[in-house]
SENUDREN-92138 format. One record per residue (C-alpha): residue number from 0; z, y negated, x; residue in one letter. Coordinates in steps of 0.1 Angstrom, whole numbers. Layout:
SENUDREN-92138
> num  pz  py  px  residu
> NUM  Z  Y  X  A
...
***
This chain:
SENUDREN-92138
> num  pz  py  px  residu
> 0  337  -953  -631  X
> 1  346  -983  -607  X
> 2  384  -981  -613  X
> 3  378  -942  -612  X
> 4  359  -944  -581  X
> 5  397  -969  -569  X
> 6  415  -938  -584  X
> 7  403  -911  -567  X
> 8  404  -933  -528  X
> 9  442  -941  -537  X
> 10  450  -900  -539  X
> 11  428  -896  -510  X
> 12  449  -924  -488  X
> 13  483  -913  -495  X
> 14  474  -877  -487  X
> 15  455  -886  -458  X
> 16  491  -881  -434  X
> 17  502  -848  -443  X
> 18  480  -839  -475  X
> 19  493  -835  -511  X
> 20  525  -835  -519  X
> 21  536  -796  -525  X
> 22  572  -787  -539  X
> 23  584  -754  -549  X
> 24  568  -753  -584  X
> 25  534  -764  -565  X
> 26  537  -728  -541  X
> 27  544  -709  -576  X
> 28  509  -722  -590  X
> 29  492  -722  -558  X
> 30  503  -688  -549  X
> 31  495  -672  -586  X
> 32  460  -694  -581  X
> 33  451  -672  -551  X
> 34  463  -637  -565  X
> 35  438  -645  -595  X
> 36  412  -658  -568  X
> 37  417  -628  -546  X
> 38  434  -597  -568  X
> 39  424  -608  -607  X
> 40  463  -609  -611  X
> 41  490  -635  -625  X
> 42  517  -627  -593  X
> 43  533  -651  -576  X
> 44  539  -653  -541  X
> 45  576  -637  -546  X
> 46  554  -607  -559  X
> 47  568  -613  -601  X
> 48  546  -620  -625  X
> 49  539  -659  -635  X
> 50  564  -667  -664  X
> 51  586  -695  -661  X
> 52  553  -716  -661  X
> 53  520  -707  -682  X
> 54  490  -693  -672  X
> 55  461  -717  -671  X
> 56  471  -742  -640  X
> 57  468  -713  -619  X
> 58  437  -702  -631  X
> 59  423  -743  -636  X
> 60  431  -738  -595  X
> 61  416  -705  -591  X
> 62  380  -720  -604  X
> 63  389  -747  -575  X
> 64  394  -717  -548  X
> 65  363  -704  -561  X
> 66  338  -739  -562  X
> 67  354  -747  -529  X
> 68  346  -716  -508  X
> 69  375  -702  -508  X
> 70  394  -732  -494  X
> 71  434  -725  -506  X
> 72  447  -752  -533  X
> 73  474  -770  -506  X
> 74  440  -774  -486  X
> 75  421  -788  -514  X
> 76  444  -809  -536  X
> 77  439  -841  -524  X
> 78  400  -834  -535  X
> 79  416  -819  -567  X
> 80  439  -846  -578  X
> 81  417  -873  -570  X
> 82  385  -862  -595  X
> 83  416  -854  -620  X
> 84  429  -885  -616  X
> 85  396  -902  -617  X
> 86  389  -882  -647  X
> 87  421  -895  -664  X
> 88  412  -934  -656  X
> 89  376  -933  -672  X
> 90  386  -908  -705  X
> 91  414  -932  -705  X
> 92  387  -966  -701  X
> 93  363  -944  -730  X
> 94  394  -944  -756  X
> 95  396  -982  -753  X
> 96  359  -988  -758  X
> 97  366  -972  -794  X
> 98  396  -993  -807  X
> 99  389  -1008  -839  X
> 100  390  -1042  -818  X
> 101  375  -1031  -783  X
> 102  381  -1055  -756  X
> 103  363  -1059  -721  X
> 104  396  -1077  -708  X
> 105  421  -1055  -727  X
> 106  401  -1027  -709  X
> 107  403  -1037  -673  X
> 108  438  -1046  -679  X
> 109  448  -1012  -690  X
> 110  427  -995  -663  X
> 111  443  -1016  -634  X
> 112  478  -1006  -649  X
> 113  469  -971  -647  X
> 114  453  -968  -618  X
> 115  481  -988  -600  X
> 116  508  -973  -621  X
> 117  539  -949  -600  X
> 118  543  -931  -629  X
> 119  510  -918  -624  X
> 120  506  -920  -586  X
> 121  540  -900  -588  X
> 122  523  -870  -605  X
> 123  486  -871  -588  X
> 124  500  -870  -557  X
> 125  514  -834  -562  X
> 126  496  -804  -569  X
> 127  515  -801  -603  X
> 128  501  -791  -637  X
> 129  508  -824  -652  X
> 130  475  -837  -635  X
> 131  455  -815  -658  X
> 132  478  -816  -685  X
> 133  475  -854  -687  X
> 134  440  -848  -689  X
> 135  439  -827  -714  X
> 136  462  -850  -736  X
> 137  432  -876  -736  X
> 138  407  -852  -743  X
> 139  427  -839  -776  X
> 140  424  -877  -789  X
> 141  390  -881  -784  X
> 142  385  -843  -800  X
> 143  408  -851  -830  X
> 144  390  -885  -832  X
> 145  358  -865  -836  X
> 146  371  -842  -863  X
> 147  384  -875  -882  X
> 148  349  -888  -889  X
> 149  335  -849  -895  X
> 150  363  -828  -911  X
> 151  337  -802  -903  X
> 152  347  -765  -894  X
> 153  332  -769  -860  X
> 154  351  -801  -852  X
> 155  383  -785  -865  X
> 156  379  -755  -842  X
> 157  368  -775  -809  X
> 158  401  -799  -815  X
> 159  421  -767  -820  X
> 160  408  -748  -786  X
> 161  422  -781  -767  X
> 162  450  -781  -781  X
> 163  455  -742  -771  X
> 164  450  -752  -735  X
> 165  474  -778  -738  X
> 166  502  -752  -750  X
> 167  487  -733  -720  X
> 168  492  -755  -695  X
> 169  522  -766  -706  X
> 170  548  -755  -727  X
> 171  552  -791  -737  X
> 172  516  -787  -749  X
> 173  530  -775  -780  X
> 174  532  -814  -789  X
> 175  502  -815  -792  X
> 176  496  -791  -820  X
> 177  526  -810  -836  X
> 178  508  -841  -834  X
> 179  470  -824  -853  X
> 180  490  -806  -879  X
> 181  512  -836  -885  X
> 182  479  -859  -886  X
> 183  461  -832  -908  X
> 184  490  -835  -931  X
> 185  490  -873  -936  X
> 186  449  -871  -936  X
> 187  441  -888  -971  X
> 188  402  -879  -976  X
> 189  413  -838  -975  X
> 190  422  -825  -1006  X
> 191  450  -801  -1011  X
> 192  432  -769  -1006  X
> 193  415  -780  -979  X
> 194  443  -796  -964  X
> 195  459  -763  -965  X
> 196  429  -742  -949  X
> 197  428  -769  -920  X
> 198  461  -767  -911  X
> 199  468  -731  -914  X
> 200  431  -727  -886  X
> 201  442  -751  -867  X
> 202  482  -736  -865  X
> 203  467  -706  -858  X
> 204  443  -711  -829  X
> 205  466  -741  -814  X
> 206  492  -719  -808  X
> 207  468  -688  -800  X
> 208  469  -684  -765  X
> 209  501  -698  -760  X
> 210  514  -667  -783  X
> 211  488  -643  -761  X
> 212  506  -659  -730  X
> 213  541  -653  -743  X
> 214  532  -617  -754  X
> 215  521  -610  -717  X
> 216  553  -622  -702  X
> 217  568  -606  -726  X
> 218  553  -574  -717  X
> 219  556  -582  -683  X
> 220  596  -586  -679  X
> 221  610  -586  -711  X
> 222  611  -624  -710  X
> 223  589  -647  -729  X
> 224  589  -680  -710  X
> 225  614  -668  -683  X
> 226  651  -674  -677  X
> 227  662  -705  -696  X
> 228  702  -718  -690  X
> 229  714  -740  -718  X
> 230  715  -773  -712  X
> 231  742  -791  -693  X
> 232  735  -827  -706  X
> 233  738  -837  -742  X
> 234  715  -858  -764  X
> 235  733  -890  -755  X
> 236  731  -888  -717  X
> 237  691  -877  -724  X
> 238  686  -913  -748  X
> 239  701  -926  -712  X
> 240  680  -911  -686  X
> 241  651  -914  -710  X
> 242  656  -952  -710  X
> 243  660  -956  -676  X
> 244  629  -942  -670  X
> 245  609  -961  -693  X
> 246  623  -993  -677  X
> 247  617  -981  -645  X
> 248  581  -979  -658  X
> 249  582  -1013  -666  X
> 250  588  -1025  -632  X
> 251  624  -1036  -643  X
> 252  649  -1029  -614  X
> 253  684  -1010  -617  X
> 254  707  -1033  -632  X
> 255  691  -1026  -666  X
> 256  699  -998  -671  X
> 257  730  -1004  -692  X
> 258  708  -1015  -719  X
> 259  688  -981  -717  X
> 260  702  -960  -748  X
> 261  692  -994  -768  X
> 262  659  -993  -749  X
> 263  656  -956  -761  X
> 264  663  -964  -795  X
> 265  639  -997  -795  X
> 266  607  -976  -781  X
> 267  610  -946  -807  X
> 268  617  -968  -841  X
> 269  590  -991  -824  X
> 270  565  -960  -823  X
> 271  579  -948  -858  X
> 272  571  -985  -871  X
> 273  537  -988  -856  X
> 274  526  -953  -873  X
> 275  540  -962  -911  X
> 276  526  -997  -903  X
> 277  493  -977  -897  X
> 278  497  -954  -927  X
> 279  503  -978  -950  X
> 280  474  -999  -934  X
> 281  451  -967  -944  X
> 282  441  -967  -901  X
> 283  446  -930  -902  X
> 284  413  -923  -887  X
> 285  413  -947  -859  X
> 286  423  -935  -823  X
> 287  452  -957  -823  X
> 288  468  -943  -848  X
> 289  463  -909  -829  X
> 290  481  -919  -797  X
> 291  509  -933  -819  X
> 292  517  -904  -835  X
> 293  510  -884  -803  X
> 294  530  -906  -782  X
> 295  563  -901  -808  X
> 296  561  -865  -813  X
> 297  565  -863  -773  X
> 298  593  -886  -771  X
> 299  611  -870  -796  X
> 300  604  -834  -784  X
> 301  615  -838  -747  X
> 302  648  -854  -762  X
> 303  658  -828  -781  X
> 304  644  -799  -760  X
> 305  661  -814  -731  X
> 306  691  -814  -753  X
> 307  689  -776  -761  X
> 308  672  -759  -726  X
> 309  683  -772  -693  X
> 310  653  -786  -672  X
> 311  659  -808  -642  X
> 312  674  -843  -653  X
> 313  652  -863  -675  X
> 314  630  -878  -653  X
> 315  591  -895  -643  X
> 316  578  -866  -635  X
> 317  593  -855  -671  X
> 318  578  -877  -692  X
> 319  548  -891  -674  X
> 320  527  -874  -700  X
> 321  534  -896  -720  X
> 322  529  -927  -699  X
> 323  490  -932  -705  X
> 324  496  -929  -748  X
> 325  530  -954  -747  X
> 326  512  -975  -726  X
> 327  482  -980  -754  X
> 328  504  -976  -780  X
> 329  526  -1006  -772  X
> 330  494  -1028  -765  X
> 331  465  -1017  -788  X
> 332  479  -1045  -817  X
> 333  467  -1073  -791  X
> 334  431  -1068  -792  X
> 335  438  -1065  -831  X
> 336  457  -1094  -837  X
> 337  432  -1118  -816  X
> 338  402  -1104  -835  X
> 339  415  -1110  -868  X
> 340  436  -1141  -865  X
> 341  412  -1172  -877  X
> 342  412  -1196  -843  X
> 343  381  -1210  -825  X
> 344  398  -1207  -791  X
> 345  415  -1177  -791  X
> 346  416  -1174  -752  X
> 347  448  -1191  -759  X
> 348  462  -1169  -774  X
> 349  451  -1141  -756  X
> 350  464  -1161  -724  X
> 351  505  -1151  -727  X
> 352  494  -1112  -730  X
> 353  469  -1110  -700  X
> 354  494  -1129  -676  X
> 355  521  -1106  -689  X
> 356  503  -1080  -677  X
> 357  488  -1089  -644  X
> 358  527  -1098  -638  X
> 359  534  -1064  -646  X
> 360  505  -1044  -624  X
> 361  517  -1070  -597  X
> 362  547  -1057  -599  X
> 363  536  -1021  -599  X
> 364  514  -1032  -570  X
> 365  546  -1040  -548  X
> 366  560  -1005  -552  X
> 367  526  -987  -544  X
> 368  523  -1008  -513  X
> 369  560  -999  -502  X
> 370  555  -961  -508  X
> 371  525  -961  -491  X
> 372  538  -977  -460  X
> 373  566  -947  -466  X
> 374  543  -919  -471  X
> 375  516  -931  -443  X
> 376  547  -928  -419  X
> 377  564  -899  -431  X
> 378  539  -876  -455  X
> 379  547  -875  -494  X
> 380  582  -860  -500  X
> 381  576  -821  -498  X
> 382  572  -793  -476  X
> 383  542  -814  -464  X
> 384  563  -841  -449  X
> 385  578  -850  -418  X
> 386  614  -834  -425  X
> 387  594  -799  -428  X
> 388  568  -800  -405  X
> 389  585  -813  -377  X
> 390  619  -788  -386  X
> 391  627  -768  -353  X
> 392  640  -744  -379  X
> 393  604  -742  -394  X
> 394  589  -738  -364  X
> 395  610  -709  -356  X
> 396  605  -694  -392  X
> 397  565  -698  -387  X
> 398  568  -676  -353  X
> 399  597  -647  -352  X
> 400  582  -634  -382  X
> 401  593  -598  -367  X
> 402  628  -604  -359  X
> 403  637  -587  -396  X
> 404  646  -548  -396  X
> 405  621  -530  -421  X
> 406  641  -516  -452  X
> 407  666  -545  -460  X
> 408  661  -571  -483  X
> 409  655  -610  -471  X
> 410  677  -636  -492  X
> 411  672  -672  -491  X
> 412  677  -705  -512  X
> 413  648  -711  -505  X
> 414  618  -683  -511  X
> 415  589  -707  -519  X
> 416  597  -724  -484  X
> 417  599  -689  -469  X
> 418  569  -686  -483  X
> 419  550  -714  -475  X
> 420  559  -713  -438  X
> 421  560  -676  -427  X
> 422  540  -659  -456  X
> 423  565  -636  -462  X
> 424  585  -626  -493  X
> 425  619  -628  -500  X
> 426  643  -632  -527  X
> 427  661  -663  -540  X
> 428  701  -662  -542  X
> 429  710  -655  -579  X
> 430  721  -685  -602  X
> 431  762  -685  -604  X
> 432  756  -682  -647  X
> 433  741  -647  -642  X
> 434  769  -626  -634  X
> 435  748  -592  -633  X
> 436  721  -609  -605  X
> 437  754  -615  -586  X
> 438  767  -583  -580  X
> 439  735  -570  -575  X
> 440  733  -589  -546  X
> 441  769  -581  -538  X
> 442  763  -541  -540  X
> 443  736  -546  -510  X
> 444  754  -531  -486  X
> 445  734  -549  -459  X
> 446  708  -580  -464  X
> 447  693  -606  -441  X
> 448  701  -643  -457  X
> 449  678  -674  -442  X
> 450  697  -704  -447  X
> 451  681  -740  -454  X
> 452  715  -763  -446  X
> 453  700  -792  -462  X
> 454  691  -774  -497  X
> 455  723  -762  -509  X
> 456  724  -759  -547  X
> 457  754  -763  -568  X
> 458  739  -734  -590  X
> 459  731  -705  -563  X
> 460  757  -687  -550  X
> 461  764  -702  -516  X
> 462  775  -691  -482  X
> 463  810  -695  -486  X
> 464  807  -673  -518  X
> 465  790  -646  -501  X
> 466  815  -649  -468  X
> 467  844  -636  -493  X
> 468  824  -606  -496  X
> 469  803  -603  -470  X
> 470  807  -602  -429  X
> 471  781  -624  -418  X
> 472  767  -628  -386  X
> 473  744  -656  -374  X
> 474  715  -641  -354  X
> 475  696  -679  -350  X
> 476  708  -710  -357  X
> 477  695  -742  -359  X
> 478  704  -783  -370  X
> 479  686  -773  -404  X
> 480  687  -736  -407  X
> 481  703  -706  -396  X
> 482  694  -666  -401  X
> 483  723  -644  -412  X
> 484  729  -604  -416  X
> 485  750  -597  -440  X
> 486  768  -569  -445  X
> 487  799  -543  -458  X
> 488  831  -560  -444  X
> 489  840  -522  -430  X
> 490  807  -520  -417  X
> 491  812  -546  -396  X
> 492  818  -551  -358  X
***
């Protein structure tokens, strides 16, 4: 509860500028929050339905719009991350207890890394799904952990209805069913029929609502989890990026990142070794062996998934699920080791491991003090910080909300900001890869584009790319922002 209690005050003082950090995925969930608050209905604020992302975020923040008052998510979210993060730090300080070699040092250690970790701070410091989703990953271990020591119906079904909000949450929460019906299958005390019943219940409900959701969207615009591109980066350059971000974790700087395919390849035959070490052990039912297996099916997922779909470059934010279970997983053998090696002063050899890591949270400690210093002077990088709020573009956006003829449509490259600053609804400029959403926005015949000058994506179509079909005329214009019409080149004057 302490380092809980130091949780939720660090959320509270690098929001205290500007407030959480919001980014356009943040306005999808916090727009969809308040149409299920307000109208019982999963739109967004573009007026689509919610399906690049699943459902339960939104609702998860609808509950909050509901507890608080009425007080909109942006509003609330520094309230809302920090009890989730707080949550996070003591489920996190619960699992450690249980070990088969709990340790009150190992425990504080681990607590102080989290609490001080970027990785983390990264993630809690945005109104983002990961915050629950993290959550929600430690509650499956203790669930699973529960149904190891039962097999019991009951404890099968509770484990199985977390996992089903994981794959709700996230799509990446199918990892998590992975991880039970890969546990369930290496479970020695079920028998074969059993076994069989156990995972076919647990299959079925884990992926129950995630199947429900996908139906829905399906139902809704003839697309299951949205529009997906192929990926544009192959499993090598992934191995890379997913190195590099497990060093940065690490608190190593830049220049080793050369080494991080090798990295890559160390950390998942190092998880693959600790679980057959496990197995073969007979440790199955131990919480350990849990996050191992947990922590590996997640690596190896967001590899190859990353390999096949394109997401935005492997990254923190990415992964940070993760973090918490590699974390443990890399440092549960200590406690272990110490316990069961025969030495009266074992302090010594504990000594090496705890300044190791009060090296490392020193480290960490350094980089939370420097983007604290950044974010108390600027706000945390978003439309909540400086660059936004002080924008003479935004401004401008936030008061000539009745400069736009009625009947024509708004484009932008931008519609969540659109969105977040003037309330109204536009449309996004089509991806280049979709050649039918870019003559549809070529046959408009006239259309109003808002142009963010410092957001220009390699993958919308751009102004140039509209000027060779389009007469455009600036109306406003501004150092970071300008409002076009657009229309029929023979229309023109």
């Amino acid at each position: 509860m302490l380092f809980g209690a130091i949780g939720f005050y660090i959320i509270h003082m690098f929001a205290k500028y500007s407030g959480i950090g919001i980014s356009p995925d943040s306005i999808m969930y916090a727009s969809t929050a308040q149409n299920i608050h307000d109208h019982f209905s999963l739109i967004t604020f573009n007026g689509t339905p919610l399906v690049f992302f699943p459902v339960f975020y939104s609702f998860f923040l609808s509950i909050c719009i509901f507890l608080s008052g009425g007080a909109p998510p942006v509003a609330a979210g520094p309230v809302i991350n920090g009890v989730l993060f707080m949550a996070t730090i003591f489920t996190t300080g619960y699992i450690t207890t249980k070990f088969k070699a709990p340790s009150l040092v190992y425990k504080w250690l681990i607590l102080a890394a989290v609490v001080l970790s970027p990785a983390l701070l990264e993630i809690y410091m945005y109104l983002w799904s990961e915050t629950l989703f993290i959550l929600e990953i430690l509650l499956f271990i203790i669930a699973y952990h529960n149904y190891l020591q039962k097999h019991t119906t009951k404890s099968l079904v509770l484990v199985a209805i977390v996992a089903a909000i994981c794959c709700i949450t996230r799509y990446a929460g199918i990892t998590v069913v992975a991880t039970g019906g890969l546990l369930i299958l290496m479970d020695g005390k079920l028998n074969l029929n059993k076994k069989i019943k156990h995972l076919l219940s647990f299959g079925i409900i884990g992926i129950s609502l995630l199947v429900a959701n996908m139906i829905l969207n399906r139902l809704s615009t003839g697309l299951s989890t949205g529009t997906r591109l192929p990926a544009n980066t192959p499993f090598s350059e992934n191995l890379y990026y997913f190195g590099t971000v497990i060093l940065d974790w690490a608190g190593l700087p830049a220049k080793f990142d050369p080494i991080a395919v090798a990295f890559t390849v160390v950390v998942i035959i190092g998880l693959a070794t600790l679980l057959i070490v496990r197995i073969a052990q007979h440790h199955l039912n131990s919480y350990e062996n849990i996050i191992i297996c947990f922590t590996l099916v997640y690596g190896l997922f967001i590899l190859i998934i990353a390999s096949i779909s394109r997401f935005e470059r492997m990254n923190s934010r990415l992964l940070s699920p993760m973090f918490v279970p590699l974390l443990l997983s890399f440092t549960c053998w200590v406690p272990d080791l110490i316990k069961y090696i025969k030495f009266r002063k074992k302090w010594l050899l504990a000594t090496p491991f705890v300044l190791a890591m009060l090296a490392f949270e020193y480290t960490i400690a350094r980089a939370d003090y420097q983007l604290y210093d950044d974010f108390c002077e600027y706000g945390i990088p978003g439309y909540t910080d400086d660059d936004w709020n002080k924008s003479e573009f935004v401004v401008f956006l936030k008061t000539h909300k009745n400069i736009y003829k009625p009947g024509y449509p708004i484009y932008t490259d931008a519609d969540e900001a659109v969105y977040m600053f003037s309330g109204m609804h536009s449309t996004l400029l089509p991806h280049k890869f979709f050649a039918k959403d870019v003559a549809k926005l070529y046959q408009q015949k006239r259309f109003y584009l808002i142009d963010f000058k410092n957001l220009e994506s390699k993958e919308l179509v751009n102004l140039k790319e509209i000027q060779a079909h389009k007469t455009l005329t600036k109306l406003y214009d501004f150092p970071d922002g300008a409002v076009y019409v657009c229309e029929e080149k023979s229309e023109s004057r």
